[in-house]
Backbone as CSV, one residue per row, in Angstrom:
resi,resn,N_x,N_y,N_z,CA_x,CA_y,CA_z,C_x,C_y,C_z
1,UNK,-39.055,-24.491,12.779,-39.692,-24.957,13.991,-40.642,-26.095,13.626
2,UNK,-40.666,-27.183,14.542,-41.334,-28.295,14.296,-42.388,-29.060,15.636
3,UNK,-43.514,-28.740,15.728,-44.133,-29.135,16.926,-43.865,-30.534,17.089
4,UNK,-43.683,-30.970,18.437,-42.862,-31.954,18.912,-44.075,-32.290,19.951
5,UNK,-44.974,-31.593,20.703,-45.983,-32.001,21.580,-46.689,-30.782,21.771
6,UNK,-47.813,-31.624,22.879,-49.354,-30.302,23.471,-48.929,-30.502,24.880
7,UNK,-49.055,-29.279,25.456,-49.439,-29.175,27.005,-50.423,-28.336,27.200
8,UNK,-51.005,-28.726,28.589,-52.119,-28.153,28.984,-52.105,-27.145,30.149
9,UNK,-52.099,-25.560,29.427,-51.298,-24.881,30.763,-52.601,-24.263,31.666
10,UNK,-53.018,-22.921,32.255,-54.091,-22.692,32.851,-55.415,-22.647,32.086
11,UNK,-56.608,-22.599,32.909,-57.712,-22.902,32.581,-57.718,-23.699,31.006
12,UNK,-56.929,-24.794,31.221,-57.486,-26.056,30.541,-57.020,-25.303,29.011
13,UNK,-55.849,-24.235,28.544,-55.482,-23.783,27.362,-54.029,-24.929,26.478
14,UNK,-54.592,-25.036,25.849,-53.701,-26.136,24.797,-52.337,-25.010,24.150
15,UNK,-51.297,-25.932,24.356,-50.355,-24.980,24.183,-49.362,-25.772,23.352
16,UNK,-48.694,-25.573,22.369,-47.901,-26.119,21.235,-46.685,-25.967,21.907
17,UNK,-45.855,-27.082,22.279,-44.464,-26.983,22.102,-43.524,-27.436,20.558
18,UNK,-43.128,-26.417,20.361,-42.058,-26.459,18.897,-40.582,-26.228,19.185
19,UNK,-39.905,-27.147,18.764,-38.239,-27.173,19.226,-38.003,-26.634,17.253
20,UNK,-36.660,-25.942,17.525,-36.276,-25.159,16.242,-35.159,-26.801,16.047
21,UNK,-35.522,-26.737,14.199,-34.924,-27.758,13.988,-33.422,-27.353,13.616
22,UNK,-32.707,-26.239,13.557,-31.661,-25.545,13.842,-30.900,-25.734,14.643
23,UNK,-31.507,-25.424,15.925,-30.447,-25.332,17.260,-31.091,-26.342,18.138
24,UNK,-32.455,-26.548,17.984,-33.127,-27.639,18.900,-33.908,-26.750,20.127
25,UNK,-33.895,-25.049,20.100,-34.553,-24.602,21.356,-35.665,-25.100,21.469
26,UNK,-36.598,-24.860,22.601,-37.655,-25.562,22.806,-38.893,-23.876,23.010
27,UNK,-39.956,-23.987,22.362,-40.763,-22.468,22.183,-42.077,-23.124,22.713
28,UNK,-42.795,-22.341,23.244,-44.224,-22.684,23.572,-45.467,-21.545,22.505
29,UNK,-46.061,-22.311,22.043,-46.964,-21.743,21.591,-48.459,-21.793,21.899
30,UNK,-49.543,-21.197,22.232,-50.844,-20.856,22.435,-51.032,-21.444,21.076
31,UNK,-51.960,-22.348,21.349,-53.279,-22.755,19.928,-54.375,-21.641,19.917
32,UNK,-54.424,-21.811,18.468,-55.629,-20.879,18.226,-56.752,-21.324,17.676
33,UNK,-57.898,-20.772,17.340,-58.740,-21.468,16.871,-59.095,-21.871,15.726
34,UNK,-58.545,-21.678,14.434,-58.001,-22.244,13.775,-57.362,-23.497,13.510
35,UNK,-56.872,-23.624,14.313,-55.891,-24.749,14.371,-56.433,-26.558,14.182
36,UNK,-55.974,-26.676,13.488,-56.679,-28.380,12.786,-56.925,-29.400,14.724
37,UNK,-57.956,-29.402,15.346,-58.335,-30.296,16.341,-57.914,-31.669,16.263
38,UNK,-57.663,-32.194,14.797,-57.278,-33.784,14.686,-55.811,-33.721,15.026
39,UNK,-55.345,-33.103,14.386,-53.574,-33.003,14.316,-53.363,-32.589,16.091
40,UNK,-53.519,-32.007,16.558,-53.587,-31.433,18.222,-54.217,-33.307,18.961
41,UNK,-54.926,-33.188,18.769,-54.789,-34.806,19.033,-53.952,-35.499,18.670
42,UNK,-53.844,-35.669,17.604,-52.593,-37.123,17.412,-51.568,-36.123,17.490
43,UNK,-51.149,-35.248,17.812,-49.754,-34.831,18.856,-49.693,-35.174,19.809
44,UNK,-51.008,-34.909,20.771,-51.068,-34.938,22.083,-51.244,-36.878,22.665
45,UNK,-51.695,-37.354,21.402,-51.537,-38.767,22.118,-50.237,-40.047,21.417
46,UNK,-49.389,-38.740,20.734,-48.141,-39.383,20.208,-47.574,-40.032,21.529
47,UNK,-47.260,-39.366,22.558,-46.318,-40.176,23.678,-46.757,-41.714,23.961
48,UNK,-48.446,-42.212,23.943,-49.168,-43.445,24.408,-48.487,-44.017,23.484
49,UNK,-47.990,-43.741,22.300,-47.694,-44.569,21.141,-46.396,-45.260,21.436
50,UNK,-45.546,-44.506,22.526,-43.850,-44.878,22.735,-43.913,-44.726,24.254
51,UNK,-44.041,-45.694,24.855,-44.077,-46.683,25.928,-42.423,-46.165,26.700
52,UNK,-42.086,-45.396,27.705,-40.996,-44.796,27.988,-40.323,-46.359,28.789
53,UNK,-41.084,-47.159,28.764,-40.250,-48.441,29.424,-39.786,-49.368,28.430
54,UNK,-38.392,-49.419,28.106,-38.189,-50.846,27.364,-38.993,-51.900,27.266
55,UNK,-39.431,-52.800,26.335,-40.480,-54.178,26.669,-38.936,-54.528,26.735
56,UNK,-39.372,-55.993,27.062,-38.242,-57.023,27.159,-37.747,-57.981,25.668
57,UNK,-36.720,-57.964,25.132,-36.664,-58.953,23.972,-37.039,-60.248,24.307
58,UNK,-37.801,-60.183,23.206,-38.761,-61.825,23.116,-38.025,-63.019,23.147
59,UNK,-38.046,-63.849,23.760,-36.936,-65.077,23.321,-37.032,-65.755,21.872
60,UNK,-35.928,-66.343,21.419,-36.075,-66.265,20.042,-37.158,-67.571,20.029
61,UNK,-37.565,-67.559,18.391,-38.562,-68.617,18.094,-38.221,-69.940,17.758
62,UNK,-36.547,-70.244,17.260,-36.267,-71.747,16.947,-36.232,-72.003,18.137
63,UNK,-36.546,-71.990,19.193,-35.839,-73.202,20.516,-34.615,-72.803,21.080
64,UNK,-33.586,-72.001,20.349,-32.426,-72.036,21.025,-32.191,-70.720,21.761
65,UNK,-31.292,-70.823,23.029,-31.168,-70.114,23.870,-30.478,-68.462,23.671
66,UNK,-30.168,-68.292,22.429,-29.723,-67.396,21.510,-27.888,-66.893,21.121
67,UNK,-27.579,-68.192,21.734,-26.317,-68.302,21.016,-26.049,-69.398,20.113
68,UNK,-26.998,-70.063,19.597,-26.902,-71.005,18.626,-27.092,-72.638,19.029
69,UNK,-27.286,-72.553,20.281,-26.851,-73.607,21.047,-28.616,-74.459,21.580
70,UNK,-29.168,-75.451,21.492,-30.142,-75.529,22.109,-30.202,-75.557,24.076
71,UNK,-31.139,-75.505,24.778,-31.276,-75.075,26.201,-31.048,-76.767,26.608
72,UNK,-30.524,-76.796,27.361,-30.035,-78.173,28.572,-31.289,-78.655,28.884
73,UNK,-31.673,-79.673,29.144,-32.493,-80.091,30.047,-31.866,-80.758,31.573
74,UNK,-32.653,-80.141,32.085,-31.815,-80.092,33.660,-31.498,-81.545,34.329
75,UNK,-30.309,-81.826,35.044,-29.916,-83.062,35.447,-30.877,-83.629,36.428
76,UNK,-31.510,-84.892,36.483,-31.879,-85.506,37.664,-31.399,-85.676,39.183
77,UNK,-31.756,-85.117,39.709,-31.159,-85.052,41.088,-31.086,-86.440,41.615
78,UNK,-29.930,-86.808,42.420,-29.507,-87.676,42.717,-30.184,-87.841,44.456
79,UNK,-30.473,-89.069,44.936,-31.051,-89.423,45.569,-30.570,-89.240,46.809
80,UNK,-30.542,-88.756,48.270,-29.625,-89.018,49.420,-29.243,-90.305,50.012
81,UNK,-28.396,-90.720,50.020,-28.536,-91.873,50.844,-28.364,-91.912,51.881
82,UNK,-28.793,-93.258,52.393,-29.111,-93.656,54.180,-28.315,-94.561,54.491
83,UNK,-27.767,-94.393,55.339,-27.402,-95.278,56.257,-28.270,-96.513,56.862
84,UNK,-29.350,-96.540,57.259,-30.358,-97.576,57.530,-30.934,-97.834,56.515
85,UNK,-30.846,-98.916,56.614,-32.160,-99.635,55.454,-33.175,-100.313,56.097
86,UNK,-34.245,-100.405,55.876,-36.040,-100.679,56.057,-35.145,-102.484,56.019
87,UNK,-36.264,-102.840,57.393,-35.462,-103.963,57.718,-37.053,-104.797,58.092
């Protein structure tokens, strides 16, 4: 068994979840007092560490658009023309 996280069940009691590294069940355990306070922290604030949202991949750093190729610079738009001319 390998504690995997803390939950916080009634009146504010810290409770060990341990999944068996065997089969993977998932066990709840009561902390006791004993129990190392630092380590119960950095369990409990392991999740802040892994962000459940993908970031976005960074665009790459040479300039190019990431197939090898550099990015276009966009065409000048072409002017409408008129029929009347300023007379």
């Amino acid at each position: 068994m390998e504690p995997i996280a803390v939950t916080v069940r009634g009146e504010g009691r810290w409770v060990l979840i341990h999944r068996c590294t065997n089969c993977g069940r998932l066990r709840l355990n009561k902390t006791a007092g004993d129990d190392n306070v630092l380590l119960l922290m950095r369990l409990a604030a392991l999740p802040l560490t892994m962000p459940f949202v993908p970031f976005a991949a960074e665009p790459p750093l040479n300039g190019s658009n990431g197939n090898g190729t550099k990015p276009r610079k966009p065409r000048a738009r072409k002017k409408a023309a008129t029929d009347a001319s300023p007379a």
